[in-house]
N, C-alpha and C positions, 0 to 999 in steps of 0.2 A: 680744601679751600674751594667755596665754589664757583664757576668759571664766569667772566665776563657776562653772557647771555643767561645763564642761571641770574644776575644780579640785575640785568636788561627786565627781564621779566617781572621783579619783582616789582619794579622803579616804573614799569608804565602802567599802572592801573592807574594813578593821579592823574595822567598828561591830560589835557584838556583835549575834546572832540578835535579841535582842529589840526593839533597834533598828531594825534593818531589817524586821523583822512591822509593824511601826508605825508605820513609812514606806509600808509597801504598802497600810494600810488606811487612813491619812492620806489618801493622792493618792485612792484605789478611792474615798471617800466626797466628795469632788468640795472638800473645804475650802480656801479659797484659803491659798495661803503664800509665801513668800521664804524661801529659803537664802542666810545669812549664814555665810560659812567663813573663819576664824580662820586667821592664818597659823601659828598655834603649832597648829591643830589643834581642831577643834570643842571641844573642853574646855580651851582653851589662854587667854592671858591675856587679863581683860576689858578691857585697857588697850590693847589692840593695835586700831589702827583697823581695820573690818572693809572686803573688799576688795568694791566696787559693783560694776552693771553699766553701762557707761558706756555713752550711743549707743542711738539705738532701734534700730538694724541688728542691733549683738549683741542687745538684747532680744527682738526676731520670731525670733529664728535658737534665742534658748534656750529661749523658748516653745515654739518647734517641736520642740527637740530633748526639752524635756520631758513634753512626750503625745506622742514614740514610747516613750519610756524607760515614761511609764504606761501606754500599750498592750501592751508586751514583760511586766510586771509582770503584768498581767489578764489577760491571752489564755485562755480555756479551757485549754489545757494547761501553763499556767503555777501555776494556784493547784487546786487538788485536788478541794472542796466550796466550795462557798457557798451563803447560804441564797437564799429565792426575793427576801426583800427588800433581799440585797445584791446581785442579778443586774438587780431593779428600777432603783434605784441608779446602776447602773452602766448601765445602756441610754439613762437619760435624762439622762448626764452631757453637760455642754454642752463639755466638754474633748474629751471622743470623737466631735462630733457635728461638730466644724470639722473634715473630710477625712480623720482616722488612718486608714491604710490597714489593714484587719482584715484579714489572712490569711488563706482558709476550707482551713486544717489543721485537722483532729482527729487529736490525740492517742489511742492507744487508752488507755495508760496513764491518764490524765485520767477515763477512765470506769474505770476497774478492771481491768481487764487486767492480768495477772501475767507480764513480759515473761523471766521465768525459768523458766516450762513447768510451775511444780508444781503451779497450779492451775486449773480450768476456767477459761477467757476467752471462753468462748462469746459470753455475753448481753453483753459487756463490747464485742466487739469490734462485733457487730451493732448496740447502740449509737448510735454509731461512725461507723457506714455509716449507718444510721438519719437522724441529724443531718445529716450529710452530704448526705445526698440531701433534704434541706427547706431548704437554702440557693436564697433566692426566685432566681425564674428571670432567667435572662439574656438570654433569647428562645428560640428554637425552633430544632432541629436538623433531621431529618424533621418531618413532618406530626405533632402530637400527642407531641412528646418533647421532655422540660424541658431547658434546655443547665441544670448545675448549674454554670457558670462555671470548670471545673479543679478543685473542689474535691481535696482528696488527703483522704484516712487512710492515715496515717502512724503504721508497726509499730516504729517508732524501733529498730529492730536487734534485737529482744527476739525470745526464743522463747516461742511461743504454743499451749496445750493445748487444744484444742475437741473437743465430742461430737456434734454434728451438724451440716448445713454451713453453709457461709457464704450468705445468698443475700441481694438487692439487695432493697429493697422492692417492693410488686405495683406500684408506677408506674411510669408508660414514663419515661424518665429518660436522660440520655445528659452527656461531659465530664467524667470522673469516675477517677479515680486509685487504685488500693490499692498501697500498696509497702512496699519496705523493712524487711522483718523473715521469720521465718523461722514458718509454721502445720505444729503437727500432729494425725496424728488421735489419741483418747483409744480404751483400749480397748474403750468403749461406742460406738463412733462406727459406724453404721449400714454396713454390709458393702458397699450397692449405693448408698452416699452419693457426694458428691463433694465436698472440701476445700470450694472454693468453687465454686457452682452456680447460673449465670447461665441460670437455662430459665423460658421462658414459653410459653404454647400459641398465641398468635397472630404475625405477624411484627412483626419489629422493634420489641421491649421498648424495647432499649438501643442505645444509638448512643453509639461512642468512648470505651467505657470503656478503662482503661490496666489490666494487670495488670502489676508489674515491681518487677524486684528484688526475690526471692519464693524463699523455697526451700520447698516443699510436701513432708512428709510423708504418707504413708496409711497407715501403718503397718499394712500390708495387708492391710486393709480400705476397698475402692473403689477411687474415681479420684481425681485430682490436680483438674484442673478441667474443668467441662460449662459449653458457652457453646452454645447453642439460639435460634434466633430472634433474634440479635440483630445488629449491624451495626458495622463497622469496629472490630472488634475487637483491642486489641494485645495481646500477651501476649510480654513479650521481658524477657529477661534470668533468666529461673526455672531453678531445679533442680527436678527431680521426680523422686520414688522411692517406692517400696514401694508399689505400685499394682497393684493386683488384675483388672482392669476396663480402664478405659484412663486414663494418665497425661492426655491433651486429648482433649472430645470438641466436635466442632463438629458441629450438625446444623440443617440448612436457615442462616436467616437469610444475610450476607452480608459478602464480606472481613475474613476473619479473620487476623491476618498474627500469626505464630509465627515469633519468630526469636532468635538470640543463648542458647538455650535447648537446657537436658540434662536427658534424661529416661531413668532407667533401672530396673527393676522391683526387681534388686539393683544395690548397688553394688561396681561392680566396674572392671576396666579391661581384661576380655581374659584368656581362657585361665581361666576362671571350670568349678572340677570339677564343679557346678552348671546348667553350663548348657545341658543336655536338660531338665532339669525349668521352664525359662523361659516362663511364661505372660502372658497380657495381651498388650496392645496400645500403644505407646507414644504416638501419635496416630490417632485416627479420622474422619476427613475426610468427614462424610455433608450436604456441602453443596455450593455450586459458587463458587468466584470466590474460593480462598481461597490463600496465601502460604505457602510454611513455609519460610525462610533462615537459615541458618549457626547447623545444628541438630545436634546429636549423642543421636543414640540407641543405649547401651550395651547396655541388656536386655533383652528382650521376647521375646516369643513371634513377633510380626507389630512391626515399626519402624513402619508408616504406614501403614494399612488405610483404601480410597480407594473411594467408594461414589457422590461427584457430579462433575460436569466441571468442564472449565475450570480445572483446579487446577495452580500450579505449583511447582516443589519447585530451591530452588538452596543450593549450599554442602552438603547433606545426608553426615553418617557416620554409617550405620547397619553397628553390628557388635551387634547383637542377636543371638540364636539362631543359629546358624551353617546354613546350607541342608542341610548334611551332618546335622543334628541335627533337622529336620524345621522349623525356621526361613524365614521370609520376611523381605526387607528392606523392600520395599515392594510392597505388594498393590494391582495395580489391579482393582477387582470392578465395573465396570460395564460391561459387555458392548455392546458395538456403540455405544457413545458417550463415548469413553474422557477425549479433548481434553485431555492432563494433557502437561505441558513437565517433565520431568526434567534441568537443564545440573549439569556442574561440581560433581557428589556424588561419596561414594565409598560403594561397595559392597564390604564386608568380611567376607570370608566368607558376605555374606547375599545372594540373590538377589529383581533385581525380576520379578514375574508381571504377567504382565497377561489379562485375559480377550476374547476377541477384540476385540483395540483397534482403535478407529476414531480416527483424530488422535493419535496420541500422537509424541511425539520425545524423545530421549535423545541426549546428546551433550557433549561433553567430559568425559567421566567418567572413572571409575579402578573396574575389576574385579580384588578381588584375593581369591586362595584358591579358585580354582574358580569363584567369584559369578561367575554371568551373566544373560539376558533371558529369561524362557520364556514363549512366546506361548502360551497354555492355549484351545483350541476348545470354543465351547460351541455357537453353530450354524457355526461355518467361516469366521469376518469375519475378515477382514483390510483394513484400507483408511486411505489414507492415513499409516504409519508409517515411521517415519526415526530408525536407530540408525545413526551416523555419527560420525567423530571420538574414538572412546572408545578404554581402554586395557585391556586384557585380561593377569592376569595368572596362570597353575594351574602343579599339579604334572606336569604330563605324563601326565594317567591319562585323556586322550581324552572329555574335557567341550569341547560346543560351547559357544563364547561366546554362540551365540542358538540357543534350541532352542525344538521345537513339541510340543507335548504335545496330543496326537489323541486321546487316549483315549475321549474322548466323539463328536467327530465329525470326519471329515475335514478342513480348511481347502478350501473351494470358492471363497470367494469372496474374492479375493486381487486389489488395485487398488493402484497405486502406491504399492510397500512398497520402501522403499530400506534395506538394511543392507550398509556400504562406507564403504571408509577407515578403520576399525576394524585398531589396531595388540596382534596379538598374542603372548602368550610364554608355550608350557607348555598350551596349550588348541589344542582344532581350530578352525580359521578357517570361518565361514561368510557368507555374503553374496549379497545379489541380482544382484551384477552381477562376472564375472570373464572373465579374460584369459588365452590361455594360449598355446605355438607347438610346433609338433613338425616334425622333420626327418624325413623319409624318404627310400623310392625305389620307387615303384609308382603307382600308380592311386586306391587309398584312402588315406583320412587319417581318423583317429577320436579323435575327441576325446573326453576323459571328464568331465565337468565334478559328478558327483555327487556328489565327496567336500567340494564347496565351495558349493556352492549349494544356499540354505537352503529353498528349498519342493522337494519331488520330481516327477519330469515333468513339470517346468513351463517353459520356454524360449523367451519371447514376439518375440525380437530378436536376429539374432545378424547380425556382420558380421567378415568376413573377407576375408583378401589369401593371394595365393600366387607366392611367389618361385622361380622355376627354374632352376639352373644348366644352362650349356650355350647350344645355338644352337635349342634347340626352344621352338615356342608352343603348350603343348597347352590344347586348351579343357576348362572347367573349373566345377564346378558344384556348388552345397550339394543332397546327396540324401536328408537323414534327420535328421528333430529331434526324438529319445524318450528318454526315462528320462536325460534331461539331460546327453543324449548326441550327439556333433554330427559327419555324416559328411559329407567333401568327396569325391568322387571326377574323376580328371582322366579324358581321351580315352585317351590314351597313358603307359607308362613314363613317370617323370620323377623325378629329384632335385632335390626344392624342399622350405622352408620353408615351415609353414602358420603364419598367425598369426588366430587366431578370439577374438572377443569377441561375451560373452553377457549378454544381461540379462531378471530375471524381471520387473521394477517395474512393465510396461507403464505410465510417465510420458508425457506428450503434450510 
């Protein structure tokens, strides 16, 4: 049978608005009551017995079910305004003080927020954040940072106009959620601003803030988001565009993981008559220890411009700027201490650079349209690199899949650099380590190996066999290792098979 407030419930969706205002401030001002419901209907006949609650089990269970119903009714973002003596009221109500679990959602809408775009939400949404970040502590995260317990601000789906950006209060603060609606910038919005701007000048402000389910505008003017100083940062699930500057900027602090996320300068999807003119940066990586998975960056001038180590990049499509248009897909700019893991992206039309990498690896990837590797010398480092595994795929206009760009200085110092197993189509092969045989009938055997081996005059290893037809054993000897070029010469005539294998990596 079901109880009293099961039948309450059903009986008030008729009531008329003013009915229900007068229930919300009934229960909100703490007045004890009984609901009595009429089987003809709250206005139904007075002669009809009314139906009890029988059983103190039903009565605990409707008690309980009746301070969530007047928690769901009060919540900050349920009721609009209230004044200060009804927020009094309502703190020292003894109803809300037996365990109702208070949810710490804010509402933007609940502060002013106009979730339609036509009017400023600036001060509305900061707010917001504001409240947000004064929900008493739950204990400590790092040394000196408030856990806010998960709090969210909640853009309840709404489009939002702001003129300058969004940024957390000056406390170190960490646990903290923004999601779910869509910010943009207004045409006063500061040029070198950013949407929202998590920067502080000392380390680690904030720990585990969530940014997600977010579409950011900049309507280009700035960036999308700056996250500085700060610690375990998530930011997944965003669209970004129109971005002037860089759609993510990370500098210093630590683990910042980017993923599930599109960022594009315009939007577009490819083959864009625009795009020579493609500026900005779509991610800027000026930290170390940081993530960026199953990302698509459509337009930029530079896809992911990489400045600290340790950083690793998987699931990545960058078809930004096209390399043929003076585009990069991913920039590694830190010379002699690169340590960045590229697996499992694809490279579309854009090429990765790196500047003399120390640690880097690249592998199961997908080159297509020409995109390849180009090692850039700034003093000659090469050490430790490993492009292996990848798929290469051009027009046949004689693009190596890995190329070294000397311009500045020769590569000298060259340490176990493996590039091998790399399957190509429509581009030149190049690699450290190749194989090859040739048939004669003389004394010499000369092997060419230059068109396939990626450093020149380099050939730290080579090993070879030599097969003779006939009943002769002539003795036989490696006499010349230059210009990546490899001479056997025998004693005597012979008709034999040379098979030589060469490698530059020197690996131990």
């Amino acid at each position: 049978m079901a109880t009293h407030l099961e039948c309450f419930f059903l009986k008030l969706e008729p009531l008329l608005t003013m009915a229900r205002t007068f229930l919300v401030w009934f229960l909100c001002l703490g007045v004890p009551c009984f609901f009595v419901i009429i089987d003809g209907g709250v206005y139904g006949d007075q002669n009809l017995h009314p139906r009890t609650i029988s059983g103190a089990n039903h009565y605990h269970k409707d008690i309980r079910r009746l301070q969530a119903f007047k928690a769901s009714l009060t919540r900050h973002g349920s009721v609009a305004s209230t004044s200060s003596s009804f927020s009094s009221s309502f703190a020292s109500s003894p109803l809300l003080s037996e365990g109702v679990n208070n949810p710490r959602v804010y509402h933007v809408t609940s502060y002013g927020a106009d979730p339609s775009g036509n009017s400023d939400s600036t001060e509305a949404i900061l707010a917001a954040i504001a409240d947000a970040a004064k929900v008493p502590s739950q204990g400590q995260l790092m040394q000196g940072i408030t856990d806010l317990g998960g709090a969210h601000v909640d853009l309840e789906g709404g489009s939002y106009l702001i003129s300058r950006p969004l940024r957390l209060p000056a406390a170190r603060l960490g646990n903290l959620m923004i999601h779910g609606g869509t910010i943009r910038a207004s045409n006063n919005f500061p040029e070198d601003g950013y949407l929202i701007d998590f920067s502080r000048s000392s380390p680690y402000n904030f720990e585990y803030i969530s940014l997600k389910d977010l579409l950011l505008d900049s309507n280009f003017r700035g960036g999308g988001i700056s996250v500085i100083n700060s610690l375990r940062t998530n930011i997944d699930n965003c669209y970004i565009t129109h971005f002037t500057t860089n759609g993510i900027l990370v500098q210093s602090g630590h683990e910042t993981y980017i993923r599930n996320t599109f960022l594009g300068q315009y939007v577009t999807a490819g083959g864009d008559k625009n795009e020579k003119n493609f500026s900005g940066t779509g991610i800027s990586l000026l930290g170390n220890d940081n993530a960026v998975t199953d990302v698509v960056i459509f337009s930029a001038a530079i896809g992911i411009m990489v400045t600290g180590q340790a950083n690793t990049f998987s699931g990545v499509h960058c078809y930004n700027k096209a390399t043929g248009f003076g585009g990069t897909g991913i920039y590694l700019k830190l010379p002699g201490l690169t340590q960045t893991r590229i697996v499992n992206s694809y490279m579309d039309y854009t090429s990765i650079v790196a500047e003399d990498p120390v640690q880097l690896h690249v592998s199961s990837s997908f080159f297509l349209g020409d995109a390849n590797i180009v090692l850039k010398s700034v003093k000659g480092v090469v050490n430790g690199v490993s492009i292996v595994d990848n798929m290469f795929s051009g027009s046949s206009s004689g693009v190596e899949i890995v190329q070294l760009d000397q311009s500045n200085n020769s590569f000298n110092q060259i340490d176990q650099a493996i590039v091998d197993r790399n399957i190509v189509r429509g581009m030149n092969l190049k690699a450290t380590v190749a194989k090859m045989s040739i048939r004669g009938n003389g004394t010499l055997w000369n092997v060419d190996f230059s068109n396939v081996l990626l450093f020149p005059n380099l050939i730290r290893n080579v090993q070879y066999s030599l097969s003779s037809s006939g009943g002769t054993f002539p003795n036989h000897a490696l006499r010349n290792v230059s210009e990546n070029k490899v001479v056997i010469e025998t004693s005597e005539a012979v008709d034999a098979n040379v098979f030589v294998t060469v490698d530059q990596s020197m690996v131990n």
